[in-house]
C-alpha positions as CSV (number, residue, x, y, z in Angstrom):
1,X,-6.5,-18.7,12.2
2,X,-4.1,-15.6,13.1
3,X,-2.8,-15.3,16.2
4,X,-2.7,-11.1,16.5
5,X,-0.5,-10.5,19.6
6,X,2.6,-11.4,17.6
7,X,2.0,-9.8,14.5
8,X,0.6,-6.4,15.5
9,X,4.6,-5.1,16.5
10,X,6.0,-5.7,13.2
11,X,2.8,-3.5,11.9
12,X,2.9,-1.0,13.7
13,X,6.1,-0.5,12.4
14,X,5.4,-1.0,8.6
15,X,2.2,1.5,8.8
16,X,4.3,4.1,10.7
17,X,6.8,3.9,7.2
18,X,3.7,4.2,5.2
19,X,2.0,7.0,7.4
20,X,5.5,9.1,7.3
21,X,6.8,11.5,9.8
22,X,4.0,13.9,9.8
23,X,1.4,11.5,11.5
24,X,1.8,9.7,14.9
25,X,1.3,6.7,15.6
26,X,-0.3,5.5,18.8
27,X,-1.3,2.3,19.4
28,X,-3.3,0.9,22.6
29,X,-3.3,-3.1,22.2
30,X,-6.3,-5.5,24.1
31,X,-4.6,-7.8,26.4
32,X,-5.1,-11.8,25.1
33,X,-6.8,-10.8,22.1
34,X,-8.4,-14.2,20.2
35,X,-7.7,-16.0,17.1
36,X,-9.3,-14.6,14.1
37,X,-10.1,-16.2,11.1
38,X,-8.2,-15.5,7.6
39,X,-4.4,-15.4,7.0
40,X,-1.8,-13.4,8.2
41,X,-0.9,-11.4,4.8
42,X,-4.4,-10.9,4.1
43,X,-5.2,-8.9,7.2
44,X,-2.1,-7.3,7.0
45,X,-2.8,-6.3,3.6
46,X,-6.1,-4.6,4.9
47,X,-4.2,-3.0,7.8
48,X,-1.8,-1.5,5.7
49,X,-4.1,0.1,3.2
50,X,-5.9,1.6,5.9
51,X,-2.9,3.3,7.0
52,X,-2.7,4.5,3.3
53,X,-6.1,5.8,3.4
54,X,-5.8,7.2,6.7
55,X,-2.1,8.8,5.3
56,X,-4.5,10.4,2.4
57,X,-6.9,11.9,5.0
58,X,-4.3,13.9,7.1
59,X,-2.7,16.0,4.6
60,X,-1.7,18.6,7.0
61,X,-0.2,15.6,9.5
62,X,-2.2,14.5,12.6
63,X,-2.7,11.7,15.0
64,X,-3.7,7.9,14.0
65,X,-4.9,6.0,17.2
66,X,-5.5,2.2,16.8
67,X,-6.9,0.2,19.7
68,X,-8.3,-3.5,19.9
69,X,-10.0,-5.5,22.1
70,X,-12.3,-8.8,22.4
71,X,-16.1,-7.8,21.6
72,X,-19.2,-10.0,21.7
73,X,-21.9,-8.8,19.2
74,X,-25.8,-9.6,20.7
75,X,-28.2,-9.9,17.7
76,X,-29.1,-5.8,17.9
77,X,-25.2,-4.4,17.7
78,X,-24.7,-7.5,15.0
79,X,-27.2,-6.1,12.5
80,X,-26.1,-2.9,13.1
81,X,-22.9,-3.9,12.3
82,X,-24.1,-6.0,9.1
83,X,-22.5,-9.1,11.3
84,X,-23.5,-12.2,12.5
85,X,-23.9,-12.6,16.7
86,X,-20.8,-13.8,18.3
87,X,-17.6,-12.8,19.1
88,X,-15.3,-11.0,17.4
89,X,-11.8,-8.6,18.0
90,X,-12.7,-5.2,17.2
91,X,-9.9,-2.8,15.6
92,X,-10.5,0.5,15.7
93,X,-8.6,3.2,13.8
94,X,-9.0,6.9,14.6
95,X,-7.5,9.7,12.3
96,X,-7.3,13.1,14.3
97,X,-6.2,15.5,11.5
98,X,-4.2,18.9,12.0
99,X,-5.5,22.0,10.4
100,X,-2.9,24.3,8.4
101,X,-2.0,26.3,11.0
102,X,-0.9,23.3,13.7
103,X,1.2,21.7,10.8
104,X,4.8,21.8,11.2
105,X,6.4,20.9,7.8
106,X,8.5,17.5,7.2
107,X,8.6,18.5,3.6
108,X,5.8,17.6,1.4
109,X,3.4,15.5,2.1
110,X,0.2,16.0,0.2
111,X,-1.5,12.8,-1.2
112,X,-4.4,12.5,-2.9
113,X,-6.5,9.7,-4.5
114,X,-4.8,11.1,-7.9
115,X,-2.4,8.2,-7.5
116,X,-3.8,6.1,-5.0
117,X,-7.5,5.5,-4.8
118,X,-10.1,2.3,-3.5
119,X,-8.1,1.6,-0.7
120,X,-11.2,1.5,2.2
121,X,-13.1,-0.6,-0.6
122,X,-9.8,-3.2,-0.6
123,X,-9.5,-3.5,3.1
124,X,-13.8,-4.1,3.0
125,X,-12.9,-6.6,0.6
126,X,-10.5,-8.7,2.4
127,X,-12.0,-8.5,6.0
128,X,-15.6,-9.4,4.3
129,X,-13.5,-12.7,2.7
130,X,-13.1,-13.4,6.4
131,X,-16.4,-13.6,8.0
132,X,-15.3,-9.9,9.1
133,X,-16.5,-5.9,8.2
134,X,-15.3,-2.7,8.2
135,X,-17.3,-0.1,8.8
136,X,-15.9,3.9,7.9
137,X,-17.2,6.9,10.3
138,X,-16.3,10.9,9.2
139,X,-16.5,13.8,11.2
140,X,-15.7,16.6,8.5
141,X,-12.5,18.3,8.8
142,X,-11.9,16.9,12.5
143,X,-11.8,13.1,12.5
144,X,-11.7,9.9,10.7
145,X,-12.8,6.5,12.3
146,X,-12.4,2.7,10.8
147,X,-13.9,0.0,12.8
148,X,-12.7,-3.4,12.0
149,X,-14.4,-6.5,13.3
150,X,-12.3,-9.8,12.9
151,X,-14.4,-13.0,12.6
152,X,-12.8,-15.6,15.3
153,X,-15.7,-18.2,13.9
154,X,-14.1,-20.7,11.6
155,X,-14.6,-19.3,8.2
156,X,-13.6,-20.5,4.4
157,X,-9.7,-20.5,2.9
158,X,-9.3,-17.1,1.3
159,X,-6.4,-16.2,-1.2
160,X,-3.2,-15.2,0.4
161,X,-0.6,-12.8,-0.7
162,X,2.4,-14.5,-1.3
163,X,5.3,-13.8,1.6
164,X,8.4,-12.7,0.0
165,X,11.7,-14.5,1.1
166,X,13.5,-11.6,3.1
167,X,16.7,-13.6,1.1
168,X,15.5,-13.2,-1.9
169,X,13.9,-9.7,-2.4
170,X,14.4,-8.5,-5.6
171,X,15.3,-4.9,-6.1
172,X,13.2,-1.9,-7.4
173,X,14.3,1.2,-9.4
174,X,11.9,3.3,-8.9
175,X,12.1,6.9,-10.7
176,X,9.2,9.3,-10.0
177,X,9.4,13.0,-10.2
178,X,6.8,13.9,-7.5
179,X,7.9,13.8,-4.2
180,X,5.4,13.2,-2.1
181,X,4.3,9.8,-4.6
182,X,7.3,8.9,-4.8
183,X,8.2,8.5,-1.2
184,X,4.8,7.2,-0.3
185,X,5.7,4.3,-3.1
186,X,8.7,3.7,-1.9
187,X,7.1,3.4,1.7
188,X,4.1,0.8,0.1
189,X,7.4,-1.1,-1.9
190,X,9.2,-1.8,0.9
191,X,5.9,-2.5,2.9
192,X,5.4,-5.4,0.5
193,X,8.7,-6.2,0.9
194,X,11.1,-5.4,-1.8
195,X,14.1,-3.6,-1.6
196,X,13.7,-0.1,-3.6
197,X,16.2,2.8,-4.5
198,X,14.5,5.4,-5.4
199,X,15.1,8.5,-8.3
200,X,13.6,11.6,-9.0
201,X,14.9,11.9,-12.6
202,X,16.5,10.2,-15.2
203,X,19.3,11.2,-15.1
204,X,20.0,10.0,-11.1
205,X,18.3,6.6,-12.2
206,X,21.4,6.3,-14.4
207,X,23.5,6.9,-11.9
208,X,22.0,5.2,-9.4
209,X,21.9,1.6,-11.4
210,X,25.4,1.8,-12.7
211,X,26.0,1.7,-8.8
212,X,24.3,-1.2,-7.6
213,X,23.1,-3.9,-9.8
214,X,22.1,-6.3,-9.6
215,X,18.1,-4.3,-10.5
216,X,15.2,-6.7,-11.4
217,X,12.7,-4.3,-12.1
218,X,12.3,-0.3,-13.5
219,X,9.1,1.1,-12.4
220,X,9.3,4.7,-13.9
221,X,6.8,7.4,-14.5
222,X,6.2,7.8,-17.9
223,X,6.4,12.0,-18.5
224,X,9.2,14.1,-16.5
225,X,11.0,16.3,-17.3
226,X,14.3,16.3,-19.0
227,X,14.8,12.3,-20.1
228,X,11.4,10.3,-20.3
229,X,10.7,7.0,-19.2
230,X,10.7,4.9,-22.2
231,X,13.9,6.2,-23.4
232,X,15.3,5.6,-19.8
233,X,13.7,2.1,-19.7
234,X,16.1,1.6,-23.0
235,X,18.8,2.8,-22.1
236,X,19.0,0.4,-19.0
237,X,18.0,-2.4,-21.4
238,X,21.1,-1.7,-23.5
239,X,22.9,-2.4,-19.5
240,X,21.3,-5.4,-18.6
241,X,19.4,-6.5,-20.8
242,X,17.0,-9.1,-18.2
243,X,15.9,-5.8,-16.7
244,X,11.9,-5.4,-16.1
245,X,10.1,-2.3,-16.6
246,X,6.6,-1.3,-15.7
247,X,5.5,2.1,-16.6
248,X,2.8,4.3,-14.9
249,X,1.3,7.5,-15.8
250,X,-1.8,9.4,-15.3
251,X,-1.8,10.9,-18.9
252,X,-3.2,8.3,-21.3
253,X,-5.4,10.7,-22.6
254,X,-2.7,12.0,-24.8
255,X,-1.6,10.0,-27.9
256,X,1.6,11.0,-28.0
257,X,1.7,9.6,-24.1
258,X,-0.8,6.4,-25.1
259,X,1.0,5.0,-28.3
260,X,3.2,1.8,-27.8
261,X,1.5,1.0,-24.4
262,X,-1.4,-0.7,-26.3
263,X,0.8,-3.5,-26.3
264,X,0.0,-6.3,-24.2
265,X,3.3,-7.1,-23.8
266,X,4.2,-4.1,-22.6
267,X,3.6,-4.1,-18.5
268,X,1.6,-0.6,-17.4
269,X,0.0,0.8,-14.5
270,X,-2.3,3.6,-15.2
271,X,-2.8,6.7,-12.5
272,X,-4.6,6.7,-10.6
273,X,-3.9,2.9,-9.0
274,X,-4.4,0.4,-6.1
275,X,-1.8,-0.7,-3.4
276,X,-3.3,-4.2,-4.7
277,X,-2.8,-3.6,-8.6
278,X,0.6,-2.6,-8.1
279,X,1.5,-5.6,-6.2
280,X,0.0,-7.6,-8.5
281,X,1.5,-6.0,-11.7
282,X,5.0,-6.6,-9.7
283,X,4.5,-9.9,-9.7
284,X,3.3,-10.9,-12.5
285,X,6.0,-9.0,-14.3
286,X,8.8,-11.0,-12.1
287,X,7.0,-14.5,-12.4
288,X,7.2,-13.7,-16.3
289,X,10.4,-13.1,-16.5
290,X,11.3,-16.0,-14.2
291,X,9.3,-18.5,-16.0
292,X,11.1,-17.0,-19.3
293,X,14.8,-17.5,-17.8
């Protein structure tokens, strides 16, 4: 069972990173909000790939309002809600977008499902796992509402995200030539806890690791321009050697692009990808190498 009232501060503050300066953040808490059912880095994974979605829906910046409170569902507002009667703590999200001309510019921030995509089907995913739903409601180029009900019935175990020791975090290069992906990535990274520095090019990934190593792992795009990232990845190999890469790209159509990554053993992410599968890919990449040390 998760008890919300202390964990809601620290995510607030980890969707604001991941929502970015052009969306506010409002958030109106229920007072003595019950237990729920699940684990603590489940529902914050849901949480946080709402925030993505919702960063994805407000391209021109806007509003995101998040309230909770206690509700009891009778038998007619539990079907409705594909739910069983009881009680539950309902967490409602509201996305209150800006047209072109409110926006005042931050710098770029377009994001589309091109790079991140299936984040409202994760979050479904993980609440359903938890005797919970989540239910999506659009009002075309005005609004966008999530309504989250968290089971406080006992419910089974599900599958945890494993917490990463705030001592320990290993270090990210990551090197991505779009802006606005690669400061959203950087956002989810450090969201997930690791520590990133982050490159546009190349050329400033060079620089960057020959300034503070110790790196565990290169995650690099795969086409930019000037140096690409397979001969960046071995360069830094000839440096350290341990270094992990992962490489993503969205253009594996090409067979100049798709030759070599065949290889299982070579770690790759294809565009467009999951907050989830990139996790996962992470890991498994540093539980390799550990378990090769």
């Amino acid at each position: 069972m998760i008890d919300l009232n202390p964990v809601l501060p620290s995510l607030k503050q980890r969707m604001q990173r991941i929502l970015g300066k052009h969306i506010e953040l409002l958030w109106i808490p229920g007072a003595q909000l019950h237990p729920v059912c699940g684990e603590t880095a489940n529902l914050e994974h849901a949480l946080l790939e709402l925030a993505l979605r919702a960063r994805i829906s407000l391209p021109y910046g806007g509003k995101v309002m998040v309230e909770t409170a206690n509700v009891e569902l009778d038998a007619r507002l539990a079907s409705e809600a594909s739910l069983a009667p009881g009680d539950y703590v309902l967490l409602e999200m509201t996305c209150i977008r800006l047209t072109p001309d409110d926006f005042v510019s931050f710098g770029p921030t377009a994001l589309t499902s091109m790079e991140f995509t299936d984040t409202t089907l994760i979050a479904r995913e993980i609440l359903a796992n938890s005797g919970g739903a989540l239910h999506e409601f659009s009002e075309p180029a005005k609004a966008l509402t999530f309504r989250a009900y968290l089971a406080t019935a006992s419910q089974p175990e599900t599958h945890s995200m494993p917490v990463i020791d705030p001592e320990t975090r290993p270090t990210i290069l990551l090197v991505e030539d779009e802006t606005y992906v690669r400061d959203v990535a950087r956002e989810i990274l450090q969201s997930l806890g690791y520590q990133v520095i982050a490159a546009s090019n190349a050329e400033e990934a060079l620089q960057l690791f020959g300034e503070r190593q110790p790196i565990q792992l290169l995650l690099t795009d795969v086409v930019m321009p000037g140096m690409n990232g397979r001969d960046l990845a071995d360069k830094l190999k000839l440096l350290d050697p341990s270094l992990k890469t992962i490489f993503m790209s969205g253009y594996t159509s090409n067979p100049v692009i798709r030759k070599g990554f065949s290889d299982p053993r070579v770690a790759y992410l294809q565009k467009p990808f999951t907050l989830e599968a990139l996790d996962k890919k992470i890991k498994q990449v540093l539980e390799d190498s550990e378990a090769n040390a």
